[in-house]
N, C-alpha and C positions, 0 to 999 in steps of 0.2 A: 673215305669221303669226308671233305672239310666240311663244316656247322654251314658256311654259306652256298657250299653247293645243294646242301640236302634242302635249304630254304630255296633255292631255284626250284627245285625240282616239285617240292610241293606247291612252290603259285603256280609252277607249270600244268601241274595237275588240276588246283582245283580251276585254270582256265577253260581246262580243255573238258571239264566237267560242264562248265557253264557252256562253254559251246553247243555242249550234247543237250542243256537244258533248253537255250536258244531254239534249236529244232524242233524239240517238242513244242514250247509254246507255239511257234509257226503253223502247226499244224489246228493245234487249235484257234488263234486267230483267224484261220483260211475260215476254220467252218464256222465259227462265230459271224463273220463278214456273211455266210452265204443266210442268217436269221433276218437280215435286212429288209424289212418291208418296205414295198414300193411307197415312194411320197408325190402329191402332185411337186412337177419341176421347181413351182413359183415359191415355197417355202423355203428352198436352198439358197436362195439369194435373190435382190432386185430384176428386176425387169432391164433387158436392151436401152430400154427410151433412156435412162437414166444416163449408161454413160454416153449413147449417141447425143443426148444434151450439152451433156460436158463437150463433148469433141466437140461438136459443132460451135458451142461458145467460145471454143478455145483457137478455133480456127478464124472466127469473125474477131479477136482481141488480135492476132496476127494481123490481118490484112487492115486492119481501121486502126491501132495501134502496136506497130512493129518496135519502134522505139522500147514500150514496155515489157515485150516479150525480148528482145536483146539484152538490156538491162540484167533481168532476171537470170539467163542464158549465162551471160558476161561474169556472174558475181557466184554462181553455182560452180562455172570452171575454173575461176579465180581460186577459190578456195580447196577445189579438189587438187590442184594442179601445187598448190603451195604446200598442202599434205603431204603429197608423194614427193616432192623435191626434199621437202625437212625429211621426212624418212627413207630417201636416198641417202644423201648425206651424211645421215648418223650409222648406216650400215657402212658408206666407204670408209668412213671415218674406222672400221674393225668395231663399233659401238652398238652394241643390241640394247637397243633403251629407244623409247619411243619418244615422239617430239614434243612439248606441252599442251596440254588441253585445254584449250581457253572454254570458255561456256558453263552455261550450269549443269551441275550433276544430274545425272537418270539413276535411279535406282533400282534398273534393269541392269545394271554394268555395274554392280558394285564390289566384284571381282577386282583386286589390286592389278590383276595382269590386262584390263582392259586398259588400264592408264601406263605400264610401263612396258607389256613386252610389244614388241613393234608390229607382228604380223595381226594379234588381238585390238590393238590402237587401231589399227589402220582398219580394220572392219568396220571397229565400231563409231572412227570419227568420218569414213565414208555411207557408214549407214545413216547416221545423224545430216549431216549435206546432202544425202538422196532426198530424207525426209521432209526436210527445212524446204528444199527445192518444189516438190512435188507439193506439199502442204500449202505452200506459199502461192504455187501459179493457182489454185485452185482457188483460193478464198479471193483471187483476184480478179475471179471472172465477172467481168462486170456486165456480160449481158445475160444475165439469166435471173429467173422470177428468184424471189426469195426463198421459196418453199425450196425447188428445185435446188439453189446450191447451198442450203442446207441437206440435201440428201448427198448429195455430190459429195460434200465435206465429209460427212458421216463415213460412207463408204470406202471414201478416199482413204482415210483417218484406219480402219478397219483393214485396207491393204496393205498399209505402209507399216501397222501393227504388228502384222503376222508375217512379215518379211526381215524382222528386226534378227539379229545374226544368233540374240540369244535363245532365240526360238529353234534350231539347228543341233544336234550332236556335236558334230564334227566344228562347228564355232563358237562353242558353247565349251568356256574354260571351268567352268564349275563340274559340270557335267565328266569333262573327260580326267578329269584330276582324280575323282569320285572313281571312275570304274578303272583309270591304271590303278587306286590305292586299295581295290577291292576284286583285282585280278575278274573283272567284269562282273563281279555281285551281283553291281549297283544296276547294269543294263538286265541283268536277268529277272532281278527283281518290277522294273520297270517295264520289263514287258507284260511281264505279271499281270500288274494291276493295269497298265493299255488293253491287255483279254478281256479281265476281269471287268472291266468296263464295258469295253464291249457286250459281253456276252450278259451282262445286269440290265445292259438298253437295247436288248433285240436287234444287234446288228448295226446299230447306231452306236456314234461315239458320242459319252456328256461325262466330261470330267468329276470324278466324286471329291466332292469338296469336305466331307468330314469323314470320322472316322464312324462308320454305321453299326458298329456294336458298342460305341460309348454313350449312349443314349439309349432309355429305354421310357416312351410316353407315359407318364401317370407314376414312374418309377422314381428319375432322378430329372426330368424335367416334369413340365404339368401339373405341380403338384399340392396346387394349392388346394385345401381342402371344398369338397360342395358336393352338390348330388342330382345327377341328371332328373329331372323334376317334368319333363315333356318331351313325346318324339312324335312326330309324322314323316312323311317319305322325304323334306326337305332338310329336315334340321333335328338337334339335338339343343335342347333347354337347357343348361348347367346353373342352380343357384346354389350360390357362392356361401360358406358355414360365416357367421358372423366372428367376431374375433372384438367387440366390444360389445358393451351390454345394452344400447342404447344405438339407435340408428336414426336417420335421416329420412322423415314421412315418405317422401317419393325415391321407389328404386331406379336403378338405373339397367339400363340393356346394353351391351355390347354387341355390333353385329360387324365382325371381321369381314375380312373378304375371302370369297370362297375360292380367289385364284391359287390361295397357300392356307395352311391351317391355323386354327384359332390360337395355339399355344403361343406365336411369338408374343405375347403378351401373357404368356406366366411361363417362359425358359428356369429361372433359376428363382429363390426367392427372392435375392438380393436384388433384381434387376426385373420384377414381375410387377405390370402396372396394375394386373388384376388382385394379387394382394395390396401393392398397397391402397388401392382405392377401398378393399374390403376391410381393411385398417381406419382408414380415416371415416369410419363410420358410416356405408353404405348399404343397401342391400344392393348385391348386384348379380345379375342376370347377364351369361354372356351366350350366344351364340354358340353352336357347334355345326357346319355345316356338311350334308352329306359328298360324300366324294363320288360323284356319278360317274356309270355306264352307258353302254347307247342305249337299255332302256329308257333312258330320261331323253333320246335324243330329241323330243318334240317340248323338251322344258323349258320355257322363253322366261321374261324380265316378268310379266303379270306374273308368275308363277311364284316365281322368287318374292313377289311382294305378296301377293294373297298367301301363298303356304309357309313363306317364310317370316317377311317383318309383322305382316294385320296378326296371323297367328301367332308369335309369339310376344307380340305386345299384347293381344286378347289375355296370353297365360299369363300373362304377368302382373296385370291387372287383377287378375280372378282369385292367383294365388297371393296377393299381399293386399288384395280389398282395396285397393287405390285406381281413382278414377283415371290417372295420368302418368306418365311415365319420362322420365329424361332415358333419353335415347343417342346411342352414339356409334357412325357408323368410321370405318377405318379403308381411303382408298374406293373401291369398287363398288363397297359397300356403302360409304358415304353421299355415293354419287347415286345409287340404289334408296337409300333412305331416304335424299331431297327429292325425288320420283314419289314414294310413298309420301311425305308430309304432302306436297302438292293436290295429291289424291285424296289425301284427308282433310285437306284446306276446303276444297271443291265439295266433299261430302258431308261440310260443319262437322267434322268428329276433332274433339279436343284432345286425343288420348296421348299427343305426342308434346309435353310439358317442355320439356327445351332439348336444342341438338346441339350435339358435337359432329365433328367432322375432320377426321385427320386427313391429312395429303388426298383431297378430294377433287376433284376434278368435274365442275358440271355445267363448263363451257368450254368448247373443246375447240374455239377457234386458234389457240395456241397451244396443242398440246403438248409441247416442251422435246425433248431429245428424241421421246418415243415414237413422238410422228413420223418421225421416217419409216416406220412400221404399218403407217395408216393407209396408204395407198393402194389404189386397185389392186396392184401388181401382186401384194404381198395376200390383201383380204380377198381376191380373188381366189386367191390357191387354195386361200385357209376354207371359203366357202364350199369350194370342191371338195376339197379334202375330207371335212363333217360330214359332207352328205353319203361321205361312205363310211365312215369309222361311227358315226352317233354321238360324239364327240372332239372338241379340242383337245389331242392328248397332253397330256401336262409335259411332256419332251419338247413339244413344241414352244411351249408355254417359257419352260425354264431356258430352252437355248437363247430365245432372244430377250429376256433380259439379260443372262448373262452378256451377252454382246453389247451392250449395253457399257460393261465396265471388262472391255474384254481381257486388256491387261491381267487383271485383278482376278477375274473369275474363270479364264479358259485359261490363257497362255501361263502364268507363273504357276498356278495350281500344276499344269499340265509338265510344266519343267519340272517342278517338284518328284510329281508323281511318276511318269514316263522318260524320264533322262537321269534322274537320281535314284530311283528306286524307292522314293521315302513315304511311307505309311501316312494317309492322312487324318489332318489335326486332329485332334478332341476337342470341337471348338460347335458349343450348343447352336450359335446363331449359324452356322455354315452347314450343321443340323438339318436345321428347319427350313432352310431354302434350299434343300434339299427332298424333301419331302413333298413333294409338290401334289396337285391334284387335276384333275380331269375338269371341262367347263363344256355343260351340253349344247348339243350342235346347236339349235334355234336360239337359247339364251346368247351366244358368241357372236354370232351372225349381228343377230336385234343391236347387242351394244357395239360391234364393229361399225355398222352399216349406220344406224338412227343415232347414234348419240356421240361416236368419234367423226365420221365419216362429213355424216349432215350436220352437225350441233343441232338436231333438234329441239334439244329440252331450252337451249337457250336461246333458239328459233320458234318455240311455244307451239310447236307442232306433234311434239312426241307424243305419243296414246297409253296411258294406263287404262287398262281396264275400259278402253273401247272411246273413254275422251283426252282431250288432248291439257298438257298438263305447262306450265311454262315455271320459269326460275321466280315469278312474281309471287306464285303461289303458296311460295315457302316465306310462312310468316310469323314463324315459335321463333322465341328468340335463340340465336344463333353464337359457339362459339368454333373458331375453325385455327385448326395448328396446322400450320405449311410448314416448308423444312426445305430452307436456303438452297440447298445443293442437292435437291431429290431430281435423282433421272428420272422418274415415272410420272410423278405430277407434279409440273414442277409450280414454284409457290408463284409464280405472278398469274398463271391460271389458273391456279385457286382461288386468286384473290379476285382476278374478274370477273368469277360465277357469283361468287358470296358478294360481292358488290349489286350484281343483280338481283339478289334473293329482295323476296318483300318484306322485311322481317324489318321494325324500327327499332332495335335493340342488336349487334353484330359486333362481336368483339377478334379482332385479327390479329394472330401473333403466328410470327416466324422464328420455330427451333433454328438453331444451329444444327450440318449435319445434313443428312440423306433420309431415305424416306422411311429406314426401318429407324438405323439410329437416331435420329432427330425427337420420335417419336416415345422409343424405347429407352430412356434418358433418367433414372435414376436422380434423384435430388442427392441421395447418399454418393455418388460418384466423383458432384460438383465438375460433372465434363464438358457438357456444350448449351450455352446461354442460350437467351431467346430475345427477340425484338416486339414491342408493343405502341400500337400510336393509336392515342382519343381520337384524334382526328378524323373527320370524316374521308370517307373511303372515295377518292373522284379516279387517282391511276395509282398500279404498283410503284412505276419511280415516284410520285410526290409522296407516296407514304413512306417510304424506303428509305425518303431523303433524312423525314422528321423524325425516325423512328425514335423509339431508346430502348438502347442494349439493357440486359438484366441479367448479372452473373447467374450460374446456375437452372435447372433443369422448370421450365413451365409447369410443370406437375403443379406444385403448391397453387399457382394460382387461377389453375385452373378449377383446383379441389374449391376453393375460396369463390369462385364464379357459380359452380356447382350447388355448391353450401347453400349460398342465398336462394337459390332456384327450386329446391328441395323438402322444405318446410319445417318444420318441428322435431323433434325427436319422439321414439316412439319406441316399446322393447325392441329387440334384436329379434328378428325371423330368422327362425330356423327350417331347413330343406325339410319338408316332411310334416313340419307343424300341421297342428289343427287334421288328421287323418289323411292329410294331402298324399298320391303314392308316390313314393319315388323307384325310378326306371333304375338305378344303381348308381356306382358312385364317379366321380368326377373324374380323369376326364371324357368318360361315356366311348362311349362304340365308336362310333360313327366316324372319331378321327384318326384311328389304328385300320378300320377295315379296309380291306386290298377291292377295289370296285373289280369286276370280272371283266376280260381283256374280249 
């Protein structure tokens, strides 16, 4: 027996091993599938009206402008039909080489065989002219409200994504190169972690984005030093070990948002805002929020502000002897904290000394990409659905932002993992938005319904604590970092709330960058600038127009804003000082514990 046959015969085997392995996983993917708990229908996707909208606008563009819909028609066949004659012709020709690719590149196809071999071309330059086509008559529809074909678009956008060839096995050259070179390894592997997935999300599918034993909270992320210093059933208190000898009169709070955990701001030290702000001489106080069950299901937004922001601004007070506090909320929380100063506007209490506000949101007449999320159809379901669970489960939570950037966070992940076989990243940030949490049924509702839905607070309608509270009411001075390219809030309605706030002092800068990175931004990186304009705040385009870029990460100047606001220096507090107890050390319970299912 020759060296090449005894090599035949062992790919032969270890295929036919993978085949036998194949069956086994099947058998557990069946039963994994059968973990599936019921969901209301309306969380699986939009409602009928949406695309009956489209068709219907698309049928009144026909019959009141034919002409335009010919055109379009005309220029779609044009180009498919010039496709397949070039790559006719190169085949009769006895030539296996595909035609030129005029256009700009996708880095979905970045396979050399989508550009040269003919039958991979042709997918991919007829998937590209399906898209162009269907994208195009869409954004063309010109009778429909604004809102409306921005949903249309979105969803559109969403189909035309998940239909792309390299989303496929079987047209998918990466993929198939991978399991001939691996006598199908790479498929057995991939179905692997497709179970594994499953069977981690109760019968649902949610792509694992990082590697979940390369992290360990409080271990090799979280790590900055401090010491849980206060806990009630809302929150955990973390202050922060000083790291100079000298600090800054008034401390400061962090209050993250409870929709993900407090550590994206101390992932690693090199890239942790909560060190460095504990560097540049502060005392600081951050947040840890509880991750609730449906015991909490009757926990509304008064709740989160009495047991969460008055209480822990109380401790923080009590424990550094300081009558005021700079306060800074992030996202959900930001929009939660101009609730609370309002409330404290309205009850003469000074305790809240100046705010920050990252990617905040507190006029929600434009809510940016997420809108399309806002709609009866969607919060309809979601309200159903709480009243049986006692909470948002955080599944829900994470699938539709990732859809959001779905490319990015479902589909290439999901190639990766499921058609390659390949173990995911070691990658902290992919980590932690991974990690997601639970949001109680009542609280979800209140901010769906009052504050996305209606823009109450900037309709001066919305009720704390039993009165009604408006965006005037907020009048500490004010600094607010938006972030150009953030899907979740995006910065010109950020800019419109903090426009309205009462505050005569308001300082507006735009990171570079999305809503964690923009934010999460290193000065030592020197990666994405910021924009700043004196100018008085009248629209986002006139301020946008004047702005001035600033190389480099806003941190500094914000630390410098802070500074001023802050007072004198004073020794360094230490967690514990003066007999104070401390609950244990940082980063406290509260953001490891599993809430009960």
């Amino acid at each position: 027996m020759t060296t090449e046959t005894k090599d035949e015969d062992a790919r032969l085997h270890r295929l036919n091993a993978n085949i036998a392995k194949v069956e086994d996983l099947s058998k557990r993917l069946t039963a994994a599938l059968t973990l599936r708990k019921n969901a209301d229908p309306a969380l699986q996707g939009p409602s009928q009206e949406v695309y009956m909208k489209a068709a219907a606008a698309y049928v009144a563009e026909m019959m009141q402008n034919p002409s335009k819909i010919i055109e379009q028609q005309i220029g779609y066949w044009g180009k498919t039909l010039k496709h397949y004659v070039e790559a006719q012709q190169a085949l009769a020709k006895g030539e296996l080489r595909a035609p030129e690719n005029p256009g700009p590149k996708d880095r979905r196809f970045a396979n050399p065989l989508w550009d040269s071999h003919p039958l991979f071309n042709f997918l991919k330059q007829q998937y590209l002219f399906n898209a162009e086509a269907i994208t195009g008559a869409v954004s063309g529809l010109e009778r429909m409200e604004d809102h409306d074909r921005k949903r249309v678009e979105y969803f559109t956008r969403q189909i035309v994504d998940l239909m792309s060839p390299t989303n496929f096995l079987g047209t998918n050259p990466d993929a198939l190169e991978k399991a001939v070179a691996t006598d199908g390894e790479s498929l057995v592997q991939g179905l692997e972690n497709l179970v594994r997935d499953i069977e981690s999300n109760r019968g649902d599918l949610l792509v694992t984005l990082a590697d979940k034993e390369a992290f360990h909270v409080g271990e090799n992320i979280a790590t900055t030093p401090g010491s849980v210093v206060f806990r009630n059933r809302m929150l955990e208190l973390i202050q922060y070990a000083p790291t100079t000898d000298t600090v800054h009169k008034t401390p400061i709070v962090i209050f993250p948002p409870w929709i993900n955990k407090f550590y994206i701001l101390d992932l690693k030290p090199a890239n942790s805002l909560i060190k460095w702000i504990v560097d540049q001489g502060f005392t600081l106080f951050v947040v840890s929020w509880v991750n609730p069950d449906a015991s909490y299901a009757d926990v509304g937004l008064d709740d989160y502000i009495r047991d969460g922001y008055l209480a822990a601004l109380a401790e923080v007070k009590r424990l550094t002897g300081e009558k005021q506090v700079n306060a800074v909320g992030y996202c959900i929380a930001g929009t939660t904290l101009s609730l609370t100063m309002a409330h404290l506007q309205q009850q003469g209490d000074k305790s809240v000394k100046s705010a920050t506000l990252f990617t905040t949101l507190t006029d929600f007449s434009d809510p940016g990409e997420v809108g399309v999320f806002l709609d009866d159809d969607f919060v309809d379901g979601i309200e159903r659905q709480v009243a049986v669970d006692g909470v948002l489960d955080k599944f829900f939570m994470s699938r539709t932002f990732s859809f959001l950037r779905s490319n990015d966070l479902i589909y290439q992940p999901a190639i990766k993992s499921y058609m390659m076989g390949e173990a995911p990243p070691a990658f902290d940030l992919l980590y932690w938005n991974g990690d997601g949490t639970n949001l109680p049924a009542r609280m979800a509702v209140e901010y769906l319904r009052g504050l996305c839905q209606r823009d109450q607070f900037a309709q001066g309608t919305f009720e704390v604590m039993g009165e009604k509270v408006s965006l005037r009411d907020v009048k500490v001075p004010l600094c607010a970092i938006a972030c150009e390219t953030d899907h979740i809030a995006a910065w010109k309605g950020s800019f419109n709330g903090v426009k309205q706030m009462g505050s005569k002092d308001k300082t507006f800068i735009v990171s570079q960058s999305g809503h964690i990175a923009g934010i999460v931004n290193p000065p030592s990186k020197g990666k994405y600038g910021h924009y700043t304009n004196e100018a008085a705040m009248e629209t986002p385009e006139a301020w946008w127009e004047s702005a001035t870029f600033h190389p480099g990460s806003w941190w500094p100047r914000w630390r410098d804003w802070l500074a001023s606001r802050s007072g004198g220096q004073v020794p360094a507090r230490m967690p514990g000082a003066n007999g104070q107890p401390v609950l244990g050390p940082a980063p406290g319970h509260y953001v490891t514990a599993i809430p009960k299912a």
